[in-house]
ROLUMBA-293366 format. One record per residue (C-alpha): x, y, z; residue number from 1; chain. Coordinates in steps of 0.001 Angstrom, whole numbers. Example, Ala and Ser with C-alpha at 12.3 -4.5 7.8 and 13.67 -1.06 7.14 Angstrom:
// ROLUMBA-293366
((12300 -4500 7800) 1 "A")
((13670 -1060 7140) 2 "A")
// end
This chain:
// ROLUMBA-293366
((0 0 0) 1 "A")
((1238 3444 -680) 2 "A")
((1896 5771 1498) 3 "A")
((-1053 8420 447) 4 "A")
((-2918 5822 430) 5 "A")
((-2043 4626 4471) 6 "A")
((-2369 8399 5187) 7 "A")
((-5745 8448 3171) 8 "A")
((-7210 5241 5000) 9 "A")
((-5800 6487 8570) 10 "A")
((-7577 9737 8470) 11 "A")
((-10960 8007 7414) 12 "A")
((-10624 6312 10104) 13 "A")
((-9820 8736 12258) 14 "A")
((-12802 10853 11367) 15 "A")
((-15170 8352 13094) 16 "A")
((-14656 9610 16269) 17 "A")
((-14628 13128 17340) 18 "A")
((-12850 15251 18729) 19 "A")
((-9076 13753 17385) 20 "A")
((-6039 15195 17544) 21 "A")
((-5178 12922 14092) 22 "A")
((-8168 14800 12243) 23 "A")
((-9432 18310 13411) 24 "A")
((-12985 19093 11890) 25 "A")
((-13370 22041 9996) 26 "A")
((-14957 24463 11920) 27 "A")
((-14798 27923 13342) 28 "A")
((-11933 29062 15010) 29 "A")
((-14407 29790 18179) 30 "A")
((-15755 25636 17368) 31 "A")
((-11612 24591 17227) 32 "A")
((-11168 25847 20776) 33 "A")
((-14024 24098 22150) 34 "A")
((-12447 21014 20885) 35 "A")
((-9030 21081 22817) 36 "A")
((-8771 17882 25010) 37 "A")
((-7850 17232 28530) 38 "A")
((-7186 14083 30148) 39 "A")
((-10211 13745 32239) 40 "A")
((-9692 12893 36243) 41 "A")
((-12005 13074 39119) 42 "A")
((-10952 16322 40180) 43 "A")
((-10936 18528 36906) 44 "A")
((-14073 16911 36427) 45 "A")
((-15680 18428 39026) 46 "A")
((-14323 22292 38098) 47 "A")
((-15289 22048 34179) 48 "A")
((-18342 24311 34361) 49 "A")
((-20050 26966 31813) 50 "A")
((-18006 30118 31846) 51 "A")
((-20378 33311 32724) 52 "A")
((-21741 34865 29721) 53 "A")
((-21758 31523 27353) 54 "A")
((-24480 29687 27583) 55 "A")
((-22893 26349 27148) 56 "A")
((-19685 25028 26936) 57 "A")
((-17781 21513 25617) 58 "A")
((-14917 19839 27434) 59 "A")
((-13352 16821 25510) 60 "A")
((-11178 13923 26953) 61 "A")
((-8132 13146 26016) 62 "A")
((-8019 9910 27133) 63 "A")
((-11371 8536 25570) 64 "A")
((-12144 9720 21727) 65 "A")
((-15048 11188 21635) 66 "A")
((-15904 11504 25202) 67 "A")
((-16952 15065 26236) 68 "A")
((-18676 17026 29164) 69 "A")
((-21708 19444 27853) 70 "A")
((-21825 22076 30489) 71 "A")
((-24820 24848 30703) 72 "A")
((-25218 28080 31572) 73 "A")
((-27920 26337 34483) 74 "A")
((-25351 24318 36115) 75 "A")
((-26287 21880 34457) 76 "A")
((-23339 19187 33241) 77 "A")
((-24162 15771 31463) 78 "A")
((-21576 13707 29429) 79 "A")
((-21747 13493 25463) 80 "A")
((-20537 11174 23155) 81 "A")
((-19669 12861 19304) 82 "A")
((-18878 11090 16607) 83 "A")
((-19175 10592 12949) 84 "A")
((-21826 8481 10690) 85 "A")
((-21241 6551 7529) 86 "A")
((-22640 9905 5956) 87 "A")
((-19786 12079 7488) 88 "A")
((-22522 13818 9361) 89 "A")
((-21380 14780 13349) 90 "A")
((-24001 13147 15503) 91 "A")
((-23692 13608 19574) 92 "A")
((-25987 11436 22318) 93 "A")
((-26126 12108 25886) 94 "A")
((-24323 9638 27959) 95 "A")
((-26482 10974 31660) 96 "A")
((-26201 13352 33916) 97 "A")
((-22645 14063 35530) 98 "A")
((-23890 13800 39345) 99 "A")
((-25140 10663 38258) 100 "A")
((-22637 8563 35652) 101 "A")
((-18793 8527 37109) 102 "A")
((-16166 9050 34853) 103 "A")
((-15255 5275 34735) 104 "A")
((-18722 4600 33534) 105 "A")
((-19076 7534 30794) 106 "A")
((-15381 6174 29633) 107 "A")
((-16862 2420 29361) 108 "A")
((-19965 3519 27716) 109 "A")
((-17768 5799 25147) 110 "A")
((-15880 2587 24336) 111 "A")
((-18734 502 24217) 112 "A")
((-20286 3390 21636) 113 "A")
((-17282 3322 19613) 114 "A")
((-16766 -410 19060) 115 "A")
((-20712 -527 17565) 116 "A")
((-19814 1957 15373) 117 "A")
((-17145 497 13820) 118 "A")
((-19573 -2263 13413) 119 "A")
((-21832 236 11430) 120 "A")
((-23928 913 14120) 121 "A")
((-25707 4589 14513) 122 "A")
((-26094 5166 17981) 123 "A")
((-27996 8739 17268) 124 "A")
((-30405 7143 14836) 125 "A")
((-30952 3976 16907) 126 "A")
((-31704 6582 20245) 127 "A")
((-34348 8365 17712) 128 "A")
((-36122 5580 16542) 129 "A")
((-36335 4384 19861) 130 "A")
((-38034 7094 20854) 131 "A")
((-40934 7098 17636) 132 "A")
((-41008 3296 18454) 133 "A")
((-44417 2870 19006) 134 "A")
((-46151 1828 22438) 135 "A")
((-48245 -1319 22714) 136 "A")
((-51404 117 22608) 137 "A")
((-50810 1432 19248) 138 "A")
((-49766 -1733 17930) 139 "A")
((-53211 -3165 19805) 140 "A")
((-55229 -424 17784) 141 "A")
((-53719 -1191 14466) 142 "A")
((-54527 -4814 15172) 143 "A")
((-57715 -4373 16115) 144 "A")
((-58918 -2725 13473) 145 "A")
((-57876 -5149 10911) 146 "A")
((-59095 -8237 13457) 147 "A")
((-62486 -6865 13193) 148 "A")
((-62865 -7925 9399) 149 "A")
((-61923 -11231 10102) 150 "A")
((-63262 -12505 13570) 151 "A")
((-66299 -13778 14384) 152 "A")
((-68207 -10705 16446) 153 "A")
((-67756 -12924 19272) 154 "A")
((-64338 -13759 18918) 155 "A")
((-63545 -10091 18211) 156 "A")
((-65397 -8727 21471) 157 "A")
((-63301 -11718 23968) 158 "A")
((-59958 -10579 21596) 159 "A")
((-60894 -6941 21942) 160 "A")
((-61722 -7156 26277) 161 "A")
((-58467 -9373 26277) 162 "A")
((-55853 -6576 24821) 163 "A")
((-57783 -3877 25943) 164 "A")
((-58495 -4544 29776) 165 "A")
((-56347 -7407 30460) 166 "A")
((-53219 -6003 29069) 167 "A")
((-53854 -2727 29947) 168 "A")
((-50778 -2287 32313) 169 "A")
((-48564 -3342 29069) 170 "A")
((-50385 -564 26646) 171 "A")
((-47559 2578 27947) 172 "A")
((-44530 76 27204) 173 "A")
((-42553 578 24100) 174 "A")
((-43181 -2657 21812) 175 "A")
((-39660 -3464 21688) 176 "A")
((-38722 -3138 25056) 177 "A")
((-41700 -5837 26121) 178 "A")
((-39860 -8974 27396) 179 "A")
((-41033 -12208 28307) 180 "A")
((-40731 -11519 32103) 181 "A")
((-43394 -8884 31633) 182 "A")
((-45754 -11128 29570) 183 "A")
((-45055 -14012 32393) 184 "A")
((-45796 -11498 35307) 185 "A")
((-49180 -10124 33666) 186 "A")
((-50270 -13707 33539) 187 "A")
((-49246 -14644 36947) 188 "A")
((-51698 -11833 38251) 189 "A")
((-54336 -12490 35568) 190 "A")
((-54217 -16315 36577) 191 "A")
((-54546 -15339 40406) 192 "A")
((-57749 -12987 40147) 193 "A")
((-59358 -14342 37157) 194 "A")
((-58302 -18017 36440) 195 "A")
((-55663 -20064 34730) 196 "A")
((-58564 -20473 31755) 197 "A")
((-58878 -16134 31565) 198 "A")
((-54697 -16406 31397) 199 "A")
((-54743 -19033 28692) 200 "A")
((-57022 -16528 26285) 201 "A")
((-55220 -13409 27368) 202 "A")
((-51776 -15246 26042) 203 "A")
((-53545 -16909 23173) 204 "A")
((-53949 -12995 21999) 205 "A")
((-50918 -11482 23084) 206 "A")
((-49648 -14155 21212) 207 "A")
((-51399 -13670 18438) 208 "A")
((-50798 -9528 18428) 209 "A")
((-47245 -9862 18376) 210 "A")
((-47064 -12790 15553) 211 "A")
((-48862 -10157 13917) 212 "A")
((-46660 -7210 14492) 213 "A")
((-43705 -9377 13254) 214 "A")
((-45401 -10317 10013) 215 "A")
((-46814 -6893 9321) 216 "A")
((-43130 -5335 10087) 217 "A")
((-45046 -3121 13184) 218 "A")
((-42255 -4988 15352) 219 "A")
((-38717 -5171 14706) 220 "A")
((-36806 -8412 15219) 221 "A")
((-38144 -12342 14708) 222 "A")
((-38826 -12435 18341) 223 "A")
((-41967 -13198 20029) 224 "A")
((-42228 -12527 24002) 225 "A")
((-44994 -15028 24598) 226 "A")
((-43355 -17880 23217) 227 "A")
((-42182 -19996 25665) 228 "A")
((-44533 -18552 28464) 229 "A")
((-46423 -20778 30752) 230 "A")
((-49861 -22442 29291) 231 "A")
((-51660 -23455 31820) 232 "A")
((-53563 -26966 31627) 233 "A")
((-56939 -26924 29724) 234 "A")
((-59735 -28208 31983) 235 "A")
((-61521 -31653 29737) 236 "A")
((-64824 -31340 29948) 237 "A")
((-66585 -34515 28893) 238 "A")
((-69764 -33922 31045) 239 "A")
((-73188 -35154 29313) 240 "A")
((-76657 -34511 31384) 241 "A")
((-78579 -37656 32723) 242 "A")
((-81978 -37906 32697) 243 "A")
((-83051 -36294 35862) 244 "A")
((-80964 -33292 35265) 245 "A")
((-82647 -32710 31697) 246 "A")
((-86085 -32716 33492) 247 "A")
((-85119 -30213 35887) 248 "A")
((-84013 -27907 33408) 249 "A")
((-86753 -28427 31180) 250 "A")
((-89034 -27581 34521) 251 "A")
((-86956 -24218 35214) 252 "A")
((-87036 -22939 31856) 253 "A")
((-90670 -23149 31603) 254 "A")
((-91325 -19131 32310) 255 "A")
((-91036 -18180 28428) 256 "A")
((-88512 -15512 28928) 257 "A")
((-85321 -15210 26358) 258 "A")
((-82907 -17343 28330) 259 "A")
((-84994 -19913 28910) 260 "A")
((-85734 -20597 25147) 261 "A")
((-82577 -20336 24427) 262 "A")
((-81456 -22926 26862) 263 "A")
((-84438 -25257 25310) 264 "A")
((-83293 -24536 21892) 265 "A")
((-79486 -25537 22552) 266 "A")
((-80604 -28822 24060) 267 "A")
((-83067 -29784 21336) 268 "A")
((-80314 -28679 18345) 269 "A")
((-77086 -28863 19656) 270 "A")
((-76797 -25719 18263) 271 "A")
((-73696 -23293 20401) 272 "A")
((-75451 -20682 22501) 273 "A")
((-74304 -17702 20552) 274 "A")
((-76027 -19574 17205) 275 "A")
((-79554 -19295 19300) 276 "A")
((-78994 -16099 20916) 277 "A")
((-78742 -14340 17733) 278 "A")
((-81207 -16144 15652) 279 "A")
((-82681 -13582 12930) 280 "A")
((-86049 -13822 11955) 281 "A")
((-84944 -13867 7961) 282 "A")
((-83031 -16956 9068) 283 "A")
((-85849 -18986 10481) 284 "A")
((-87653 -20226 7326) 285 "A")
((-90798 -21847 6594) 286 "A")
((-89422 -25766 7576) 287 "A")
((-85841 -24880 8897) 288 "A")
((-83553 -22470 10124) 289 "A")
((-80707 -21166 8384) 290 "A")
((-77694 -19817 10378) 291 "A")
((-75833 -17427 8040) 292 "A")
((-72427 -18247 7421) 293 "A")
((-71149 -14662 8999) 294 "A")
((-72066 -16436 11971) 295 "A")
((-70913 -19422 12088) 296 "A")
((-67559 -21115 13410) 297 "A")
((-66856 -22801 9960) 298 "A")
((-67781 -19600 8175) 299 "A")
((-70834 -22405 6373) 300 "A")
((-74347 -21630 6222) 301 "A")
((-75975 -24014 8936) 302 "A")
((-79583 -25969 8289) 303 "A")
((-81630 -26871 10875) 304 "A")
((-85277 -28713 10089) 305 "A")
((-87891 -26983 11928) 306 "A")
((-89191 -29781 12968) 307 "A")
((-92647 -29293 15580) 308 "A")
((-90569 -29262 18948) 309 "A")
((-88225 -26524 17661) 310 "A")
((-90984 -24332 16631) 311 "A")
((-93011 -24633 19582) 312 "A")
((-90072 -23017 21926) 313 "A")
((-89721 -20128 19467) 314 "A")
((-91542 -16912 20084) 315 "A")
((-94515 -15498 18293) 316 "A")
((-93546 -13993 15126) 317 "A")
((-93995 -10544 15188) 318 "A")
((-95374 -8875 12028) 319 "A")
((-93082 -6907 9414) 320 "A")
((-90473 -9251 11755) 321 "A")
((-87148 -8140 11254) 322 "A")
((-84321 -8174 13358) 323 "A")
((-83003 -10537 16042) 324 "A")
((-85881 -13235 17764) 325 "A")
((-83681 -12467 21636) 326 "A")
((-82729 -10170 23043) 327 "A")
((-82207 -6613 21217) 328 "A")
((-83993 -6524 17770) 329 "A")
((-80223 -5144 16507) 330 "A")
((-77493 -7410 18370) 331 "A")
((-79486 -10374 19969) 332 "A")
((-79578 -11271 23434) 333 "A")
((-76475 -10903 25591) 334 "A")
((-77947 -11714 29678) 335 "A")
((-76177 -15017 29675) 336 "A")
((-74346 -14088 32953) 337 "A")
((-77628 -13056 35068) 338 "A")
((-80054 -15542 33142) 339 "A")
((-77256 -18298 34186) 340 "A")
((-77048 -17341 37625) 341 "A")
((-80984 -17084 38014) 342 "A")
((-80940 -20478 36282) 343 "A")
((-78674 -21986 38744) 344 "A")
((-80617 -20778 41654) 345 "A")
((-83822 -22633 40626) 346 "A")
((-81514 -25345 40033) 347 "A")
((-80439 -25411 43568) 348 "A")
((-83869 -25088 44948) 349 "A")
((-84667 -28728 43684) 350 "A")
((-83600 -31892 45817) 351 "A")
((-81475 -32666 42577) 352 "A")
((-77944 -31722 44151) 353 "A")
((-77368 -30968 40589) 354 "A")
((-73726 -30547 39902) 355 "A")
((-71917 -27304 38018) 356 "A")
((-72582 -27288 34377) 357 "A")
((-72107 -24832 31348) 358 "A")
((-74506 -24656 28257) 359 "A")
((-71670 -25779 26275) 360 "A")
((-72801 -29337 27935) 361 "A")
((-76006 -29683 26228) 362 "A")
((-74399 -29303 22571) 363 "A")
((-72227 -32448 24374) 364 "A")
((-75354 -33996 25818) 365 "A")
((-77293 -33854 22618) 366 "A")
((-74475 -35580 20787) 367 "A")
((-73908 -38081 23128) 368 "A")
((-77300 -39087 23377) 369 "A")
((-77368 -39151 19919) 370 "A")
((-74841 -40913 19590) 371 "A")
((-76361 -44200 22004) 372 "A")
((-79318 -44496 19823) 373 "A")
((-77380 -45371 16902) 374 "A")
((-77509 -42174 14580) 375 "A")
((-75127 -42179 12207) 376 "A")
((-72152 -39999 13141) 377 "A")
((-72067 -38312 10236) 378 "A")
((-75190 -36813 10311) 379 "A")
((-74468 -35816 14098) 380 "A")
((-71607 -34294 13179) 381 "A")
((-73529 -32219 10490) 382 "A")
((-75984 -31355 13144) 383 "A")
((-73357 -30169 15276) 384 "A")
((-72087 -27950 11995) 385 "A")
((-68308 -29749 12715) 386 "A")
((-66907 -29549 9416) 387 "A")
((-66515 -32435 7220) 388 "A")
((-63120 -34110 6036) 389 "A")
((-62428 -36048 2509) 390 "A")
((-65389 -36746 661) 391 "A")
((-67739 -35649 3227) 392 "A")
((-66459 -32039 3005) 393 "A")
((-67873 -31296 -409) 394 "A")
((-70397 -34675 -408) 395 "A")
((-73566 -32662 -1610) 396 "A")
((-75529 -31004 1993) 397 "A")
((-79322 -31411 808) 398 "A")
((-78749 -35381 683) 399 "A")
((-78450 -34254 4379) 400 "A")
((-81779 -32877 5265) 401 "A")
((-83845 -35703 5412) 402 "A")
((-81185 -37777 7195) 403 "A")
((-80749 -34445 9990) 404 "A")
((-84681 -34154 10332) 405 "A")
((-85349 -38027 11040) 406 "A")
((-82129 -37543 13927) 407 "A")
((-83776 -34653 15109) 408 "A")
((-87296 -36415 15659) 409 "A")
((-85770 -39114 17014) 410 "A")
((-83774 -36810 19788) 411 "A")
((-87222 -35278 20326) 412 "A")
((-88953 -38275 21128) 413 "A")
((-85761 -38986 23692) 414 "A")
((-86245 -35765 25166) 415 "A")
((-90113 -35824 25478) 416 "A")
((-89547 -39301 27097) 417 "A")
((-87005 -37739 29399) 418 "A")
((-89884 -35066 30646) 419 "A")
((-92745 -38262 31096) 420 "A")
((-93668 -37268 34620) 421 "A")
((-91899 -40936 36227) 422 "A")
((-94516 -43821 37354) 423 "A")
((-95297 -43905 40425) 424 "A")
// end
């Protein structure tokens, strides 16, 4: 190599770091003075203050490139780091305050600074983006809004109450400073006051928000947080209602109000109770009842004959009917917390001793029962609107009907057996 060339390749770099005594920048004569070094030491430390009459002034080290003291006119003293980017542009980030940082510390930190920039790192830009990094709530509101095209309302409300309330204390947090401490510690406390089942969904869509961000480029990195967080144990449920327990149902739902038809209307189709509760009059037909896809798990139209039991437990149709049949004519009913509890109570009037159940178990009850007198599983499982897999998932539905009304009668006539009052 030549010796220009040395000198040329020295002085670039050289001009990473500033001030140097190799390279001098070209500035003002006033600028050249401020950028005299001195070997930094306790005790000069503590005398390097803003002159009177300048409102600021620098003091560089000689014995750490780059390493300064940025003293103001209020006292006020806080170490600097300068140095150049790939651009030849001088950048300069606070190191902290001078009362608080020592002089070994500012030194390492200098040294660490310089070593990443070598690397190519930007220290300045890095502290700037930083700071426009956006918080967690902002990255919940940009999910949000695109979740709500694709979720079922349901699904959307749960994700929605989830983000919103249960991760509230994450929503000030910078995304990328979130770690997987913090997503373990909001699910310690969410497990403690709510449940280990309320923790499972919460980290189901914290999960699923960050997955998100990373796909969508809203979060830097290939990281998630949640990964590797605890999941707590899913509770089986595999209860089915006997006989007696049916009955006293049957004989507690017998006021006519919303929740009690619903609860009829789950047991007798197997329907889920969010199907029932916001049944549409333009979806209950002349012989069946047709559950728009839009609300449906599968995203599949589900039929439903109307056969004589069903129709009996829905209400009078009003005329000009439009609307929902429960609950609010625009969003269906939505009391399943105080019609549950007022359930319950009747429940524990009887001499039954009736254990704890959820509505979810007469979907299971009806296809169990179904299941014991012989009915082709098939047709349960079209019943129960599970989708279909190989040839049954595009086998033609209407051969269906007649195959789901004759199940459905023959449930019925189970069920109407069930509520015989017993022989004495």
């Amino acid at each position: 190599m030549s010796h220009h060339a040395s000198s040329a390749s020295q002085a670039s770099s050289a001009s990473t770091l500033l001030p140097s005594a190799e390279v001098v920048s070209p500035l003002t004569a006033k600028q050249t003075h401020a950028t005299r070094r001195t070997t930094f030491t306790k005790a000069n430390v503590r005398k390097m203050c803003c002159p009177p009459g300048l409102a600021e002034k620098l003091f560089w080290d000689a014995g750490c490139r780059g390493l300064g003291i940025r003293a103001l006119s209020s006292k006020r003293r806080s170490w600097v780091f300068q140095y150049r980017d790939e651009h030849g542009r001088t950048r300069r980030i606070a190191l902290g305050d001078v009362s608080v940082v020592g002089l070994d510390e500012a030194r390492e930190e200098a040294r660490h600074k310089a070593a990443s920039i070598t690397r190519g790192a930007n220290p300045s830009v890095e502290r700037k983006a930083k700071r426009n990094a956006g918080t967690v709530l902002d990255l919940i509101e940009a999910y949000l809004s695109q979740a709500k095209t694709r979720l079922r309302p349901r699904s959307f409300t749960e994700t929605e109450r989830n983000l919103r309330r249960h991760a509230a204390c994450l929503h000030h947090d910078r995304v990328e400073a979130v770690r997987r401490r913090d997503i373990s510690e909001v699910l310690e406390r969410i497990s403690k006051k709510s449940g280990p089942i309320a923790a499972n969904h919460v980290r189901a869509a914290l999960s699923a928000l960050w997955s998100w961000g990373l796909r969508t480029g809203r979060v830097d990195g290939d990281a998630n947080p949640v990964t590797f967080t605890i999941q707590n144990p899913k509770r089986t449920r595999d209860r089915a209602l006997n006989e007696a327990e049916i009955r006293a149902i049957w004989s507690t739902t017998s006021a006519g109000d919303d929740y009690g038809r619903i609860v009829r209307l789950c047991l007798l189709t197997g329907c889920r109770r969010e199907e029932i509760a916001g049944l549409r009059w333009s979806e209950v037909l002349t012989d069946t009842l047709v559950i728009g896809a839009d609300r449906m798990k599968g995203k599949l139209a589900h039929e439903i004959p109307l056969v004589t039991m069903i129709a009996g437990i829905l209400p009078p149709r009003p005329e000009n009917a439009t609307g929902c049949v429960f609950g609010k004519r625009g969003t269906g009913f939505s009391g399943f917390s105080q019609g549950k509890k007022k359930l319950d109570a009747s429940l524990s009037n009887s001499n039954l001793n009736m254990p704890p159940w959820v509505l979810h178990d007469l979907r299971r009850t009806f296809s169990t029962w179904l299941h014991d007198a012989g009915i082709d599983p098939i047709v349960i499982e079209a019943l129960l609107a599970h989708k279909q897999q190989g040839v049954a998932a595009v086998y033609n539905r209407a051969s269906f009907r007649e195959a789901k009304r004759t199940a459905l009668q023959r449930w019925h006539e189970i069920v109407a057996g069930i509520l015989q009052p017993p022989i004495e």
